[in-house]
C-alpha positions in Angstrom: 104.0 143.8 189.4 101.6 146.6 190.7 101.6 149.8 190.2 103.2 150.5 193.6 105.9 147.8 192.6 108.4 149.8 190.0 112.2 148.7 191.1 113.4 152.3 191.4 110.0 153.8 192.5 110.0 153.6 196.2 112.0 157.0 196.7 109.3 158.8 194.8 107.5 158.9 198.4 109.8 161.1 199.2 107.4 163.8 196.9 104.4 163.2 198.9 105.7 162.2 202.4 102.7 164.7 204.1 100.1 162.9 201.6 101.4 160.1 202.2 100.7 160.8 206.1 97.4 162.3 205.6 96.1 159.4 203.3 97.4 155.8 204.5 95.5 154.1 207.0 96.9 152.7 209.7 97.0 148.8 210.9 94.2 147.3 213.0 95.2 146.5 216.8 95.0 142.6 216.1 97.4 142.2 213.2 99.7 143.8 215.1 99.9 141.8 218.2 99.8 139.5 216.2 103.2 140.1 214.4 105.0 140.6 217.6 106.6 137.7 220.1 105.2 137.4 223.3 107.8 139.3 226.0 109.3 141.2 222.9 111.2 145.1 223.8 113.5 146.0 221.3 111.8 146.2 218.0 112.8 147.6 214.6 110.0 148.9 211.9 111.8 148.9 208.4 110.9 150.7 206.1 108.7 152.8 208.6 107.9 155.7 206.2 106.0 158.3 207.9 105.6 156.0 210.8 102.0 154.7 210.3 103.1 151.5 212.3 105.5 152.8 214.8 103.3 155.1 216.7 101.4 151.9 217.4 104.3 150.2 218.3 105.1 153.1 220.6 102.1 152.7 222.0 102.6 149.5 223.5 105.6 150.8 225.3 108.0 149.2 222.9 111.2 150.6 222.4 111.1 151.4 218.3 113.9 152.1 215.8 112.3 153.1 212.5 114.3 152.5 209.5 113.9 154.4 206.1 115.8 155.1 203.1 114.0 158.7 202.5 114.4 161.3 204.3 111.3 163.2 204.0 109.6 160.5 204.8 111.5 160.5 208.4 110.6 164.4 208.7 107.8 163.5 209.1 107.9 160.3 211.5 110.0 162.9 213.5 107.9 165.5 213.8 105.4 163.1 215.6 108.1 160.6 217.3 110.6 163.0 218.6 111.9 160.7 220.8 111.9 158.0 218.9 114.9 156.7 217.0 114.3 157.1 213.4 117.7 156.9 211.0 118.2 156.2 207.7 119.0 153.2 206.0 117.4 150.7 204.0 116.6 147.1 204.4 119.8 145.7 202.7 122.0 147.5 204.9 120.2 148.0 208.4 122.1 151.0 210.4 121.9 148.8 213.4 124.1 146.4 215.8 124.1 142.3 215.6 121.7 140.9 217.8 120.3 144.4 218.9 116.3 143.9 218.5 113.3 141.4 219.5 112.0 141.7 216.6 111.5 143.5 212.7 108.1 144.3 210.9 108.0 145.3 207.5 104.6 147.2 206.8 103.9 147.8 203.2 107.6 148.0 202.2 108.7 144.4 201.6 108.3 144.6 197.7 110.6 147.3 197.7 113.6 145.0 199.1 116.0 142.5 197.7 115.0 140.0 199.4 117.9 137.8 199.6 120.4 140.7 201.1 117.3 141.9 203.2 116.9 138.3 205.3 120.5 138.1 205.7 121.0 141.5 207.2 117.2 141.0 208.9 118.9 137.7 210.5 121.8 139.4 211.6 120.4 142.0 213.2 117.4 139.9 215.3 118.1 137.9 218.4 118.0 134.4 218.9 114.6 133.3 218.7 113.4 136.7 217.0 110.7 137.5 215.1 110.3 139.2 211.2 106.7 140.2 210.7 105.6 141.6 207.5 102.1 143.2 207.0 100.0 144.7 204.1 96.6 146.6 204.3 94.7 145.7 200.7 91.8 147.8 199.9 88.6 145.1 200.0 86.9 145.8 196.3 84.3 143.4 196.6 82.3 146.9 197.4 81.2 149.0 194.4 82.3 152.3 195.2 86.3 150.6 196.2 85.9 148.7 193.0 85.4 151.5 190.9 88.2 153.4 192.7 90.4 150.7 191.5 89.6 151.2 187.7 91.1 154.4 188.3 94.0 154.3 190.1 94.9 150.5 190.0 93.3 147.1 191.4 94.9 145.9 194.3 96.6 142.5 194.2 94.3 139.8 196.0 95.0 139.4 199.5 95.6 135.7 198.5 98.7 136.7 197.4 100.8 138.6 200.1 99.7 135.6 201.9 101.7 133.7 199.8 104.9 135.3 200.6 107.5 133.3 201.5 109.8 133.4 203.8 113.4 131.8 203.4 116.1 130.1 205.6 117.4 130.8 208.2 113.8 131.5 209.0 111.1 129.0 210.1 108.0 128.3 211.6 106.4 130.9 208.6 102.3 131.5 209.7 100.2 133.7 208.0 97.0 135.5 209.2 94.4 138.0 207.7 91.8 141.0 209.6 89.2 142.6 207.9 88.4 146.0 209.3 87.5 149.4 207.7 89.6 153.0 208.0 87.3 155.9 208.0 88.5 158.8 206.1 87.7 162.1 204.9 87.1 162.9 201.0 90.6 164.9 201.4 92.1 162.1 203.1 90.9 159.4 199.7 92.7 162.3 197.6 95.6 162.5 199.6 96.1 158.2 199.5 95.7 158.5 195.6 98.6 161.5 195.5 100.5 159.3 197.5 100.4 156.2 195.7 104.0 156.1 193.6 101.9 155.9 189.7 100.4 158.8 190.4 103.6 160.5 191.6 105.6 159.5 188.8 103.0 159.8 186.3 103.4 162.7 183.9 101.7 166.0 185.3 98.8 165.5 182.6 97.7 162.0 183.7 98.2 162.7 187.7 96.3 166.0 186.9 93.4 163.5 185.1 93.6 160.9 187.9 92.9 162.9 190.8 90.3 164.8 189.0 88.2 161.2 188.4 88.7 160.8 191.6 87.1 164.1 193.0 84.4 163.3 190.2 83.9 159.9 191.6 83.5 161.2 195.6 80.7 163.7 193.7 78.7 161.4 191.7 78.9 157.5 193.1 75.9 157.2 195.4 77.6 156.4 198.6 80.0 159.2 198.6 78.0 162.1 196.8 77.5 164.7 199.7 79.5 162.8 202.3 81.9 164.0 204.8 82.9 160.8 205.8 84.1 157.5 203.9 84.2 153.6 205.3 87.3 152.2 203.1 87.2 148.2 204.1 90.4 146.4 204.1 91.9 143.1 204.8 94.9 143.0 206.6 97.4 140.0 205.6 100.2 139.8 207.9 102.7 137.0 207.4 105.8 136.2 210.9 108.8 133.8 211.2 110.9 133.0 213.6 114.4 133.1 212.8 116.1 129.6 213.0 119.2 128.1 215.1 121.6 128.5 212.4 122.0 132.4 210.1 
């Protein structure tokens, strides 16, 4: 279990929703096509947060319901998808019609869920043929400055394993797939993903206070980010799709 992986801690977000925003990165233009079915229109993004992935999805024309269980979270995803529908729910109990979308993608959330209630109501909701597509950005700390943000605030798991994710009936045809890319970020911006992260919102004052102040001590002393106004953070993506089967 990560730090990000508490079984109550996902509506902490809520605390942070403009850090949050301001901090995440967003997903690289390949692992997403790659997620989504050829010819696919109707797709839902559980667990869509501040939106991170559904402005790309609206991008592509797609016609997007995002899905979240906090509501400041979906402030925000408002406030820059006004026309986008964006209710609340959670995974477990979808807010949506049977057979009403092309496809689901689950970015950064699928931890969060129970999975067993979450594929039954994923199933129900998906068309025949439909896709689920579940993606993770990792922080790549095989650099020294990324590793020694990860002593502070946490390593991240190994790629290797979100790429083990599985995947159960009635879904088949499970593929798995990986990008490495870098997000380019302001010093603010590294602050505001550590602030967001759900230890260091649920962390007493005292040790948030301490975190984000090795933090700003790190961006001021480390070599590659002393004087900088702009940081490369390298990530792998890991994004793992199914089909969903004859029989749900």
């Amino acid at each position: 279990m990560t730090t990000e992986q508490s079984p109550d801690g996902s509506l902490s977000f809520g605390e942070e929703a403009a850090a949050y925003e301001r901090g995440r990165p967003s997903y690289p233009p390949e692992a997403i096509d790659w997620l989504l079915p050829a010819g696919a229109r109707d797709v839902l993004d559980l667990g869509a947060g501040t939106g991170k992935l559904t402005v790309r999805l609206v991008e592509r024309g797609l016609n997007v319901t995002a899905v979240d269980p906090i509501p400041e979270m979906l402030e925000v995803l408002r406030s820059s998808l006004p026309e986008t529908p964006a209710l609340l729910g959670t995974a477990e109990e979808i807010p949506l019609p049977d057979d009403s979308v092309d496809a689901v993608v689950v970015a950064q959330a699928w931890h969060w869920f129970d999975v067993d209630r979450a594929v039954r109501e994923i199933a129900r909701v998906l068309r025949p043929g439909g896709r689920i597509g579940l993606v993770w950005n990792v922080r790549d700390e095989r650099l020294g400055w990324v590793k020694d943000l990860g002593r502070i605030i946490g390593a991240e798991d190994d790629p290797a394993r979100r790429r083990e994710v599985t995947l159960p009936a009635p879904f088949t045809d499970v593929a798995r797939h990986q990008v490495e890319w870098t997000s380019y970020l302001t010093p603010q911006a590294l602050i505001d993903l550590v602030a967001s992260r759900s230890y260091c919102i649920t962390s007493p004052t005292e040790v948030r206070t301490k975190t984000l102040e090795r933090v700003r001590e790190l961006l001021a002393t480390h070599p590659a980010l002393a004087n900088a106004s702009g940081l490369a953070l390298p990530y792998v993506t890991v994004g793992v799709r199914a089909t969903l089967g004859p029989s749900r």
